[in-house]
N, CA, C and O atoms as CSV, one atom per row, in Angstrom:
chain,resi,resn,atom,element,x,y,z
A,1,UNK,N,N,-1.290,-8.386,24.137
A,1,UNK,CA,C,-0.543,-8.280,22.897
A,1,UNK,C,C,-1.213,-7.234,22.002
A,1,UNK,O,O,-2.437,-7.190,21.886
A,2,UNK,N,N,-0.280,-6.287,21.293
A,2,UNK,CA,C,-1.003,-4.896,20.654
A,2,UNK,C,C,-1.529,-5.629,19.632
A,2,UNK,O,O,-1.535,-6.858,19.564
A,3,UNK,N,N,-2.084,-4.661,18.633
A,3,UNK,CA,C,-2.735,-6.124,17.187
A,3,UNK,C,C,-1.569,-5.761,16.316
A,3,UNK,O,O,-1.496,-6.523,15.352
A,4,UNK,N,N,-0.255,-4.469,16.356
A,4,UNK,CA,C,0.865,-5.054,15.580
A,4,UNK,C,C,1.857,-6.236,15.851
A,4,UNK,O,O,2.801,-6.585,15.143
A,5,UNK,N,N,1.358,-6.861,17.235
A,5,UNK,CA,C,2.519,-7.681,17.328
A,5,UNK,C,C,1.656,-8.858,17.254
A,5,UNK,O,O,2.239,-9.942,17.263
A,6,UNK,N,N,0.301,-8.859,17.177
A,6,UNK,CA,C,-0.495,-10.023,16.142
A,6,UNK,C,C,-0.093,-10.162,14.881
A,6,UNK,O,O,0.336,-11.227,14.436
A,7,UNK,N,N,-0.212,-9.010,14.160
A,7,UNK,CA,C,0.033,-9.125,12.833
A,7,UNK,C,C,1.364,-9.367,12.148
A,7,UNK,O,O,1.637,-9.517,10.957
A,8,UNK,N,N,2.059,-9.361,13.164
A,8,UNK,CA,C,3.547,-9.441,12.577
A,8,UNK,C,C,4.270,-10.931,12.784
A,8,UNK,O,O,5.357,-11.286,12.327
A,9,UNK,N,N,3.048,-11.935,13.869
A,9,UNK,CA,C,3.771,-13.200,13.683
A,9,UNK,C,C,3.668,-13.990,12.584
A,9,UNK,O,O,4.549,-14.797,12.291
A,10,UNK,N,N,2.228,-13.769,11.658
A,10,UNK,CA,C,2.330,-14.589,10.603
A,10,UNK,C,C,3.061,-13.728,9.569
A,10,UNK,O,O,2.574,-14.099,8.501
A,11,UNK,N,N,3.854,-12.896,9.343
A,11,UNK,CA,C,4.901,-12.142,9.045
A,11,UNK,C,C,5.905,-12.745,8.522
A,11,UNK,O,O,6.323,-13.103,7.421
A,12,UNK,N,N,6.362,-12.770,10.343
A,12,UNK,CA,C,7.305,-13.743,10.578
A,12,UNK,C,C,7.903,-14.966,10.389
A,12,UNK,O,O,9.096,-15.269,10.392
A,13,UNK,N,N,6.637,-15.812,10.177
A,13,UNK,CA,C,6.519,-17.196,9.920
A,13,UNK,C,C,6.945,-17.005,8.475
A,13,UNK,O,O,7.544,-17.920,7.909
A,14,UNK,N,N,6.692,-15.962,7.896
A,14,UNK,CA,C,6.407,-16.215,6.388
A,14,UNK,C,C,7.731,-16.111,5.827
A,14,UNK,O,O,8.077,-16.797,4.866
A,15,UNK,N,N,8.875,-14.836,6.697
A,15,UNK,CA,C,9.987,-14.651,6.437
A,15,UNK,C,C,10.680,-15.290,6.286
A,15,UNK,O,O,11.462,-15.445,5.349
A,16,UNK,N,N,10.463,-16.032,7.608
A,16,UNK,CA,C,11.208,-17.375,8.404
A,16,UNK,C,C,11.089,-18.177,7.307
A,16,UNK,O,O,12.079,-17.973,6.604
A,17,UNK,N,N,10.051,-19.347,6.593
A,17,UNK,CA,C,9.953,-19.846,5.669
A,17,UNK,C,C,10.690,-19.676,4.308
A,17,UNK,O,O,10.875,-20.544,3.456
A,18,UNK,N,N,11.095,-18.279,4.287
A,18,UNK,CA,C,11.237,-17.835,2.839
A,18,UNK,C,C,13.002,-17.714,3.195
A,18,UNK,O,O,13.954,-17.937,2.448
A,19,UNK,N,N,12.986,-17.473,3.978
A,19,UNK,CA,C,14.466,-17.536,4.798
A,19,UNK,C,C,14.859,-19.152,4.384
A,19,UNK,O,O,15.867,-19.395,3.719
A,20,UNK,N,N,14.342,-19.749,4.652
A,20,UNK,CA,C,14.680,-21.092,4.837
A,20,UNK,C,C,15.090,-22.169,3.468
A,20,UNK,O,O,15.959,-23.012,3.246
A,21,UNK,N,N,13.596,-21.427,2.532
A,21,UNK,CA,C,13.982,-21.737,1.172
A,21,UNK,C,C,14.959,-20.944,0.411
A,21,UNK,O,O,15.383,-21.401,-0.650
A,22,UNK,N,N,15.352,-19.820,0.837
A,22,UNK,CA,C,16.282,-19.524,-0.198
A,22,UNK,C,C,17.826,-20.492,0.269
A,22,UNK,O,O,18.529,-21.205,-0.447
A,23,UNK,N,N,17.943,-20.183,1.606
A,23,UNK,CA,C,19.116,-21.403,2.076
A,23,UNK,C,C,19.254,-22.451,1.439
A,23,UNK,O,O,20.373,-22.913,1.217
A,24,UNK,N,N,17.777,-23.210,0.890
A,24,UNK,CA,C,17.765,-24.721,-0.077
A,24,UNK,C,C,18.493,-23.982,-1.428
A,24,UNK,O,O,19.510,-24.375,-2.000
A,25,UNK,N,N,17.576,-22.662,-1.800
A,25,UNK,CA,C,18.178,-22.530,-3.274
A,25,UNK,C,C,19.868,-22.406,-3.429
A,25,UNK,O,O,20.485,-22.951,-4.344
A,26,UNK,N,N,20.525,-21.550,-2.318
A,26,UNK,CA,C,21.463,-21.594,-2.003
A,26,UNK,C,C,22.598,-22.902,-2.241
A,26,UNK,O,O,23.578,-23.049,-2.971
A,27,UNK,N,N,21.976,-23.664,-1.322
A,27,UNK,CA,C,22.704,-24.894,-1.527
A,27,UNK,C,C,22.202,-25.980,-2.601
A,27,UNK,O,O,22.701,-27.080,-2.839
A,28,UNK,N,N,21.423,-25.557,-3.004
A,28,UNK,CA,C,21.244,-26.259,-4.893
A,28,UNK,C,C,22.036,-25.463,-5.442
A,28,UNK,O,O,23.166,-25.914,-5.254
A,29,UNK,N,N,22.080,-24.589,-5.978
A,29,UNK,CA,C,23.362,-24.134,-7.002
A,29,UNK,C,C,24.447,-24.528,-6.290
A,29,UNK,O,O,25.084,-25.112,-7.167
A,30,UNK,N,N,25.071,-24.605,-5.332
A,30,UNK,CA,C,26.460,-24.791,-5.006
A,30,UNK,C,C,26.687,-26.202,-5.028
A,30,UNK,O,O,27.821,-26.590,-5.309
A,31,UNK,N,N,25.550,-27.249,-4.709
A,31,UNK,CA,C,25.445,-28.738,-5.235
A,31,UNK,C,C,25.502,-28.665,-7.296
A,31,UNK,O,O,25.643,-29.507,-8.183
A,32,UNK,N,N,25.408,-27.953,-7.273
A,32,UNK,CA,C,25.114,-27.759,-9.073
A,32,UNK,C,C,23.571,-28.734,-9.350
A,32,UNK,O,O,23.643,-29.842,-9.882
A,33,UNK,N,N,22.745,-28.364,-9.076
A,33,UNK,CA,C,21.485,-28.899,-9.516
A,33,UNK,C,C,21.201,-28.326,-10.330
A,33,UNK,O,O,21.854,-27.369,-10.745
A,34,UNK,N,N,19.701,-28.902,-11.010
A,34,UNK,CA,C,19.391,-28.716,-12.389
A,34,UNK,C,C,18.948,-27.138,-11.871
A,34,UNK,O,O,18.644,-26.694,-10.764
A,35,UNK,N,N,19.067,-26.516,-13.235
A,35,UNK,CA,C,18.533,-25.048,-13.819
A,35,UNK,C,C,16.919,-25.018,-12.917
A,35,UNK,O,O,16.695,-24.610,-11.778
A,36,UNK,N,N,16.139,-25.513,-13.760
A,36,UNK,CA,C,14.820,-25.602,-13.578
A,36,UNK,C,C,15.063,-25.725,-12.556
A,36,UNK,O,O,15.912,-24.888,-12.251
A,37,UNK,N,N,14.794,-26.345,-11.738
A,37,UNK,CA,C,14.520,-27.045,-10.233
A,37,UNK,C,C,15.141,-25.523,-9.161
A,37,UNK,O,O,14.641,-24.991,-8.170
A,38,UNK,N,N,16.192,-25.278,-9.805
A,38,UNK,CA,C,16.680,-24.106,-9.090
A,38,UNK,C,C,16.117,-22.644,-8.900
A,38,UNK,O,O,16.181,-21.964,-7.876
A,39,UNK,N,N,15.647,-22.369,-9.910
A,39,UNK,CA,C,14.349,-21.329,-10.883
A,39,UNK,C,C,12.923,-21.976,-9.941
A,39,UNK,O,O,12.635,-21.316,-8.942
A,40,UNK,N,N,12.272,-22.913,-10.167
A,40,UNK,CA,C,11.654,-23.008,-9.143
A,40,UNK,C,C,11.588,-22.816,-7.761
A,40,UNK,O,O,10.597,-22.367,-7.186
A,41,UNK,N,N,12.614,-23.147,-7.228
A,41,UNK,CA,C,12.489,-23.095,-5.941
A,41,UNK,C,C,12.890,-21.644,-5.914
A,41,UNK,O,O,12.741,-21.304,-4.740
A,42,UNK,N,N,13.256,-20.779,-6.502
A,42,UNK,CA,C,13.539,-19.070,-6.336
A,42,UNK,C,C,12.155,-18.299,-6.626
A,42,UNK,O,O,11.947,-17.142,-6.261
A,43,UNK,N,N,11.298,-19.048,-7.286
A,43,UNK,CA,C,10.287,-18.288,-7.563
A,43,UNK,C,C,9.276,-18.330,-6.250
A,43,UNK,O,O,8.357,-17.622,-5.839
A,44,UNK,N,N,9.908,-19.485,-5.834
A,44,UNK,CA,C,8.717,-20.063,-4.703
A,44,UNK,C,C,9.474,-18.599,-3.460
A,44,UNK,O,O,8.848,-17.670,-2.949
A,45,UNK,N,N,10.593,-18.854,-3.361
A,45,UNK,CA,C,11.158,-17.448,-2.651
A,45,UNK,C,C,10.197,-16.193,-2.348
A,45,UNK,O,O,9.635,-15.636,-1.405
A,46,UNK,N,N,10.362,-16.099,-3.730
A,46,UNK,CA,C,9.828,-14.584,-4.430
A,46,UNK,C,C,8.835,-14.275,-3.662
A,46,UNK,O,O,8.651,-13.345,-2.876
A,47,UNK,N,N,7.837,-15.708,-4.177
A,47,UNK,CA,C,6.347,-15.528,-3.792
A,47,UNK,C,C,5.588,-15.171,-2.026
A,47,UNK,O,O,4.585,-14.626,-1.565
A,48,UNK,N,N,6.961,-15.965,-1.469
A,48,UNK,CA,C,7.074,-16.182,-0.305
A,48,UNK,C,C,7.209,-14.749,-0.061
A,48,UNK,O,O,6.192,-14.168,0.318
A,49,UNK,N,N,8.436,-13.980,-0.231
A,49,UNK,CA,C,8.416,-12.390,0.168
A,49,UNK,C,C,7.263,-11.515,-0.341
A,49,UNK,O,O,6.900,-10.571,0.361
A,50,UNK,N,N,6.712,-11.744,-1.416
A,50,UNK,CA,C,5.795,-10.750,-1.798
A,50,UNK,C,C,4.761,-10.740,-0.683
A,50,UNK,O,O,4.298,-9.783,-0.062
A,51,UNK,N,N,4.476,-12.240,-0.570
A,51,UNK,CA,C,3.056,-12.403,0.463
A,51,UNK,C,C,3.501,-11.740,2.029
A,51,UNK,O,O,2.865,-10.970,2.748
A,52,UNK,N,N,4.439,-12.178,2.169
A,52,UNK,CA,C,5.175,-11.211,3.492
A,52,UNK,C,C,5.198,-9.727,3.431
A,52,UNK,O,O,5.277,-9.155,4.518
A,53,UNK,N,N,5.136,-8.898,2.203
A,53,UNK,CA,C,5.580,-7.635,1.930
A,53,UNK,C,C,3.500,-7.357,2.054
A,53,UNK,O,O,2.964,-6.765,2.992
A,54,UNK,N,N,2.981,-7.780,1.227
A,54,UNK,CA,C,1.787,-7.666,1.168
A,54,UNK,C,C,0.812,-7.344,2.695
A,54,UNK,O,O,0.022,-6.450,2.998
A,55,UNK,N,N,1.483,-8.907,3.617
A,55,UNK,CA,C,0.477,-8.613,4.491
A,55,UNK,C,C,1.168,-7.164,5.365
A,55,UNK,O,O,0.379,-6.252,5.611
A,56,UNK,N,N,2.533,-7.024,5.772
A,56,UNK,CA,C,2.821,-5.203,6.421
A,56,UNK,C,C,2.069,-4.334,5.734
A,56,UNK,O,O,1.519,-3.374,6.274
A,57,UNK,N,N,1.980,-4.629,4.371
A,57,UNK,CA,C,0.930,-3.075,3.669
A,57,UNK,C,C,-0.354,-3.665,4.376
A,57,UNK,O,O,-0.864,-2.825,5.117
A,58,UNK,N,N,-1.048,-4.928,4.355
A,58,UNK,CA,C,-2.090,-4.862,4.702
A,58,UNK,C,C,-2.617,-4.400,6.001
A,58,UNK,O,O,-3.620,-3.721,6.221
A,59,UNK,N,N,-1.578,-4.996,6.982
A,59,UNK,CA,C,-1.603,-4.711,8.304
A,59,UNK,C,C,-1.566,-2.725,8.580
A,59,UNK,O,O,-2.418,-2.132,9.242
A,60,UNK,N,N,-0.554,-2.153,7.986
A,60,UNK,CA,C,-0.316,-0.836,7.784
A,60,UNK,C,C,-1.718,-0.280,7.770
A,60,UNK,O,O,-2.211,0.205,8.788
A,61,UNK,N,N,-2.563,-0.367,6.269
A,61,UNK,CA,C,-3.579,-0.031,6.095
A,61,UNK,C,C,-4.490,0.059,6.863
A,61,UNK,O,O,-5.209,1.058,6.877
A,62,UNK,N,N,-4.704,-1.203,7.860
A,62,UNK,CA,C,-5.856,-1.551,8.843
A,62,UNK,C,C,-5.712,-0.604,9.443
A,62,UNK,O,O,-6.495,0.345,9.397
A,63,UNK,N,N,-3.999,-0.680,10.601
A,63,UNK,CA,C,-3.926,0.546,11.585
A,63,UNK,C,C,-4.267,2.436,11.179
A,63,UNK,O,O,-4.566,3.338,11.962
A,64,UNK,N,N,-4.070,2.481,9.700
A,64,UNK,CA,C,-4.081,3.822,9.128
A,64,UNK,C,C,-5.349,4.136,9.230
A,64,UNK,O,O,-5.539,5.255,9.708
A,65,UNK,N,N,-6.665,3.288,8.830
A,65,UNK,CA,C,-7.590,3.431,8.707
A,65,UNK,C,C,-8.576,3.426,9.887
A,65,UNK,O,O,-9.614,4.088,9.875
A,66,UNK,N,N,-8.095,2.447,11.158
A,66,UNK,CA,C,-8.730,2.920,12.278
A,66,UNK,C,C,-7.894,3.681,13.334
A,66,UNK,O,O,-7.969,3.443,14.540
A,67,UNK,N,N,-6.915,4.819,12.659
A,67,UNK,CA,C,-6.309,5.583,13.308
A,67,UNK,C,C,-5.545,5.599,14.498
A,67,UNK,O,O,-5.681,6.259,15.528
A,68,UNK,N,N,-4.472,4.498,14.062
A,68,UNK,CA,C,-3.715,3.672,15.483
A,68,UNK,C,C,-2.613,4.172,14.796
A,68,UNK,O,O,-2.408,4.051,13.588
A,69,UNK,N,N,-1.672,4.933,15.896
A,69,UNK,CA,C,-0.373,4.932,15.659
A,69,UNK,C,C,0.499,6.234,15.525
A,69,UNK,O,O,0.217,6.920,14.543
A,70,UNK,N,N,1.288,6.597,16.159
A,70,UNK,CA,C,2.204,7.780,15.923
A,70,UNK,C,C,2.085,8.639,15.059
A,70,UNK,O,O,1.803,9.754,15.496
A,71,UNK,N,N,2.227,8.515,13.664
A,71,UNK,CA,C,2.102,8.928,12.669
A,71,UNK,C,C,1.104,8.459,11.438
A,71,UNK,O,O,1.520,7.698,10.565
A,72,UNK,N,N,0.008,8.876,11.436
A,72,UNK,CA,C,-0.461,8.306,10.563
A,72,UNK,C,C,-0.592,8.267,8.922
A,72,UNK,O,O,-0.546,9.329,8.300
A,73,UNK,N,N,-0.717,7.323,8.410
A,73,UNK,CA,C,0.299,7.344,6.902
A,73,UNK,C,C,-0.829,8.097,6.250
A,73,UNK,O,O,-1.936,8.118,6.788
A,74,UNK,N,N,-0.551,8.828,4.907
A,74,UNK,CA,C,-1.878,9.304,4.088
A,74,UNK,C,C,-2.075,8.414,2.965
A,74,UNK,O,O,-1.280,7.495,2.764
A,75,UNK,N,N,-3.105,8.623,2.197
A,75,UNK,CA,C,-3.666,7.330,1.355
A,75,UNK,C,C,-2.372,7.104,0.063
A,75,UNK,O,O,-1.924,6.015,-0.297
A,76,UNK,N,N,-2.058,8.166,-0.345
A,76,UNK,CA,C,-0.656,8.252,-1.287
A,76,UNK,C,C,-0.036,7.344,-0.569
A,76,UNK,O,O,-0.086,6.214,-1.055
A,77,UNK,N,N,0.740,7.493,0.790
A,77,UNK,CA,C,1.748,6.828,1.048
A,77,UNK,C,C,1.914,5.684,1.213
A,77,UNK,O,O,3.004,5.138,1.040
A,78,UNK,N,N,0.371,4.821,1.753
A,78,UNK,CA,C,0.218,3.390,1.430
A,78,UNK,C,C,-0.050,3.164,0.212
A,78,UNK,O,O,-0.156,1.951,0.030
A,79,UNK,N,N,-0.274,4.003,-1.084
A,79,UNK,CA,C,-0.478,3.504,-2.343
A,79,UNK,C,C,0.944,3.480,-2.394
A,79,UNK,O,O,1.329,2.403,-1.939
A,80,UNK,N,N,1.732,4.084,-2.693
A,80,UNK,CA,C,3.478,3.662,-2.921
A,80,UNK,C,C,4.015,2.528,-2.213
A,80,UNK,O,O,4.532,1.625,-2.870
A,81,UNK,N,N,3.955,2.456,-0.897
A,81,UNK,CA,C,4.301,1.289,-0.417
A,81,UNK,C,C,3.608,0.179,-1.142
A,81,UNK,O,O,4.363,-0.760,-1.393
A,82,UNK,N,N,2.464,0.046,-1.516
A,82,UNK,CA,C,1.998,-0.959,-2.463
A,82,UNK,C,C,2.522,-1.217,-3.255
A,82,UNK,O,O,3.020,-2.317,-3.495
A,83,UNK,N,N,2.558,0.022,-4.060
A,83,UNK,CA,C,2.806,-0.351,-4.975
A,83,UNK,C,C,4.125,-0.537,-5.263
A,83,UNK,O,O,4.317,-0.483,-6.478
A,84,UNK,N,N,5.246,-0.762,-4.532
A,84,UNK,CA,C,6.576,-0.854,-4.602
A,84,UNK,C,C,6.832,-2.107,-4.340
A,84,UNK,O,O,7.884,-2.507,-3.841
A,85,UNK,N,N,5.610,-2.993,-4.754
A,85,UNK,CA,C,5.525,-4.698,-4.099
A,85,UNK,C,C,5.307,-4.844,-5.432
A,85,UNK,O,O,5.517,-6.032,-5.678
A,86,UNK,N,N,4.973,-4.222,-6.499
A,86,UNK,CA,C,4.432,-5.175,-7.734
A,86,UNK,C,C,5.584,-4.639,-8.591
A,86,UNK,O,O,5.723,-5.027,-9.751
């Protein structure tokens, strides 16, 4: 197994998860549940994708830095991808 297709199962998991809760948030508003409760569970979403978005930059970085890969990114271009997470 390469170490991108290591790094991409807890990724996955994370998507998958975040996938899963927005489906709940989904079907809380269409149940009409409370505001709050609904707002919560979207933030929990959020958090869920950021940490997913986070670890590809992190993973990215690793490979950039020990020079794995087709194209390799320059330090600008993983600073934008970063920073296009906050």
């Amino acid at each position: 197994m390469k170490v991108v297709e290591q790094a991409a199962i807890p990724v996955l998991n994370r998507l998958r998860r975040a996938q899963g809760q927005l489906a709940g948030v989904i079907a809380m508003i269409e149940t009409g549940r409370d505001c709050a409760e609904v707002v919560t569970q979207l933030a929990a979403v959020s958090r869920a994708l950021d940490r997913a978005g986070f670890k590809i930059v992190a993973s990215g970085m690793r490979q950039c830095l020990a020079g794995d890969g087709d194209s390799p990114m320059t330090e600008d271009q993983i600073e934008k991808l970063f920073l296009s997470l906050a």
